[in-house]
N, C-alpha and C positions, 0 to 999 in steps of 0.2 A: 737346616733351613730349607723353605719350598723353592724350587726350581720352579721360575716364572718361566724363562724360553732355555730350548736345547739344539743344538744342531747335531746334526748326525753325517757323519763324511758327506759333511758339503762341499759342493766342489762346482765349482763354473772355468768352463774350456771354450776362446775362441778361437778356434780352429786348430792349430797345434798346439795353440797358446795356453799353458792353465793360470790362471789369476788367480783364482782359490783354490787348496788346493788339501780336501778332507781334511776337513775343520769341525771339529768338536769340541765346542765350548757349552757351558751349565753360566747361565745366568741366575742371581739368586733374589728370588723376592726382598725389597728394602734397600739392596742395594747400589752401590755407583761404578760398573764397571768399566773400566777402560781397555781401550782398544790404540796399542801404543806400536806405531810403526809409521816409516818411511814414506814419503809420495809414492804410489803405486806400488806397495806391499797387500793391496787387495782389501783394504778396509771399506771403502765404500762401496764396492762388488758386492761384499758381504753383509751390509747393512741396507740395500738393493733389493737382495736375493730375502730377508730376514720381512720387506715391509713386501713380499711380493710383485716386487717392479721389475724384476729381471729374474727370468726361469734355470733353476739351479741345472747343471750338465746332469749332476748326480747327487743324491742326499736329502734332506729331510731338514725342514725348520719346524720344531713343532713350539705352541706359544698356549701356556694355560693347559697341556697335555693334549692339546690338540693339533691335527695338522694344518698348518698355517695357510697349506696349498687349496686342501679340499674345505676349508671354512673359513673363506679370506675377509669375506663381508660380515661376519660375525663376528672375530678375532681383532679385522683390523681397525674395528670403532673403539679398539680398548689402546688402540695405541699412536701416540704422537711424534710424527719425523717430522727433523729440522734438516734438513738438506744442507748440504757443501754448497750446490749452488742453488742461489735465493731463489725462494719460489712466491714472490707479490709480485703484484702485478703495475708498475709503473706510475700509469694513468687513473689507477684506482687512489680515493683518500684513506687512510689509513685504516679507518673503521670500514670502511668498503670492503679490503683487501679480510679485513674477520672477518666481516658479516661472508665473504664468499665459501672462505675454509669451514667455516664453524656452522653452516648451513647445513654443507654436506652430510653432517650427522644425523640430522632429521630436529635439530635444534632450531625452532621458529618462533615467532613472536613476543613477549614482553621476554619470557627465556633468551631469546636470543640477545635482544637490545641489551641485558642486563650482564652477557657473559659477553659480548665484546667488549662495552666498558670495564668491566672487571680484568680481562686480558689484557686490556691496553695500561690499565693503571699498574696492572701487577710490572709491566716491562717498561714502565717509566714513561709514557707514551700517550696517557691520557691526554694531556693538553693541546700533544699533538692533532688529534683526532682528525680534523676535520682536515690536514695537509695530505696534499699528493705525497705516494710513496715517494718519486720519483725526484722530489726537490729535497730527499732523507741525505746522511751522510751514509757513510760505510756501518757506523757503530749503527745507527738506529734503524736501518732497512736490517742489520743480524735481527735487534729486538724485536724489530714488527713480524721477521720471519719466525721467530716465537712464538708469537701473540696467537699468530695465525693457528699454531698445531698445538697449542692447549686448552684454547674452547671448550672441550667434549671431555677434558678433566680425566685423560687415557691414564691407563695402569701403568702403561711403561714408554718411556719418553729418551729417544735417539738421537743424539746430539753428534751429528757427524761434521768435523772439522769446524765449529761455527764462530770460532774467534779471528781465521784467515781474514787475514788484510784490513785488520783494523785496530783502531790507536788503545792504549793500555787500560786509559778510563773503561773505555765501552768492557774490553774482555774481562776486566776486574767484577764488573757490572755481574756478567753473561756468566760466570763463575762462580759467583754469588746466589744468581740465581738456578741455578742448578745446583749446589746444596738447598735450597730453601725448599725450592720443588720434590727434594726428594725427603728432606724431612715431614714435607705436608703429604705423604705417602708414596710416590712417583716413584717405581724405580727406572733406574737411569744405565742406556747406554751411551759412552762419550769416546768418540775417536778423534784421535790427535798426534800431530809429531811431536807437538810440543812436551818436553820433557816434564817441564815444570808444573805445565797443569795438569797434565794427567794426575803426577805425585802429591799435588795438592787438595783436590776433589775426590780422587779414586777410592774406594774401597779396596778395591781386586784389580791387578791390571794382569792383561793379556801382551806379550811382546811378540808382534806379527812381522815376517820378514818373507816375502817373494810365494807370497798366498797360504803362509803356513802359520799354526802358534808354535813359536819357539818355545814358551816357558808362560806360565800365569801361578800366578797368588798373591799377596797383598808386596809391599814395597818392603818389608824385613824379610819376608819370605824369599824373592828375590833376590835380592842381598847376602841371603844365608844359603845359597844354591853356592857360591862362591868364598863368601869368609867367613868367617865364625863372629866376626868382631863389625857389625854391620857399622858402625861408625867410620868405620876407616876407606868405605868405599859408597860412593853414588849410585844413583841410577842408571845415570847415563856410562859408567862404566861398564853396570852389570849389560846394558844392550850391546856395546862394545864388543863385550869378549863375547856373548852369545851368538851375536850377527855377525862378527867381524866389520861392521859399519859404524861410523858414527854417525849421531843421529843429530843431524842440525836445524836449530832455526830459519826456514827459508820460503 
């Protein structure tokens, strides 16, 4: 299968401190990988350093077989991040808050009107349209923060932590739609603590602990590092004995 993105001993160090810590992961075209690890195990350092927002200490993202670093403006119109934290803007109405993101692409006119309605209906939000972000709940400022980074209809779509702090309806939602978006071609990158959804959306998961990957391949695969008899143990045991951590809801 093609290798959409690669990293090559990435690594980000502040000051004595490494966060990430030579990281080499193969993303694969089609697919939904996950990125399964603790608060501050370095996941969104890493998906930072991946959309070009933070300059790697040492190492290499390259995206489409290119370098991510020296063709940022060409690379990163092909790809859409959802941030951990929300990136709308308040005081804007909700189609405002697209029309802003979805501009940037060079996406204007009747184009434009036509792909922020389409955004906003895809994330359940059409009605809303014309409301302040900022009178949104928890669930629906996650959705509009969506709306926002799939305009430009990117290759590959980065879903970092985006279910934190909101009620089950909405994340059921947010879950959903990120299998849908990658069955309509998107591959997906998804970071989370949460156990359960990683295992439920994921293709491939990665288990990252103190800037490193401990172990990645699919959820039997994992399993089968450990027991033969993949029924008789979970996931969250298999992070357990690898990290020595439990990994909690929190």
């Amino acid at each position: 299968m093609e290798t959409i993105l690669r990293t090559k001993d990435l690594t980000k160090k502040y000051g004595s401190k490494t966060v990430v810590d030579n990281l080499n992961i193969e993303i694969r075209k089609g697919e939904i990988f996950g990125l399964l690890g603790p608060n501050g195990a370095g996941k969104s350092t890493t998906m930072n350093m991946i959309c070009n927002i933070v300059r790697p200490t040492l190492g290499t993202v390259e995206f489409q077989g290119e370098d991510i670093r020296k063709n940022s403006k060409k690379l990163l119109k092909k790809v859409g991040y959802i941030p951990q934290d929300l990136a709308i803007h308040g005081k804007l109405k909700a189609w405002e808050n697209v029309e802003l993101f979805t501009s940037l692409y060079g996406i204007k006119g009747a184009e434009l009107k036509k792909t922020i309605n389409e955004s906003l209906e895809y994330v359940g939000l059409l009605e809303k349209k014309n409301e302040y972000a900022k009178n949104f709940s928890g669930g629906m400022k996650r959705r509009l923060n969506i709306a926002c980074a799939i305009g430009h209809k990117p290759d590959l779509l980065i879903f970092d932590e985006p279910t934190v702090g909101i009620d089950a309806q909405s994340r059921n939602f947010i879950l959903d739609k990120i299998k849908e978006s990658n069955k309509n071609g998107a591959t997906i990158i998804y970071t989370s603590h949460y156990m359960e959804e990683v295992e439920a959306v994921c293709t491939r998961i990665a288990i990252m602990d103190n800037g490193k990957i401990i172990a990645c391949g699919t959820s039997e695969e994992l399993k089968k590092m450990l027991v033969e008899d993949t029924s008789s143990i979970t996931l969250e045991e298999v992070f357990l004995t690898l990290t020595g951590k439990k990994l909690r809801d929190y």
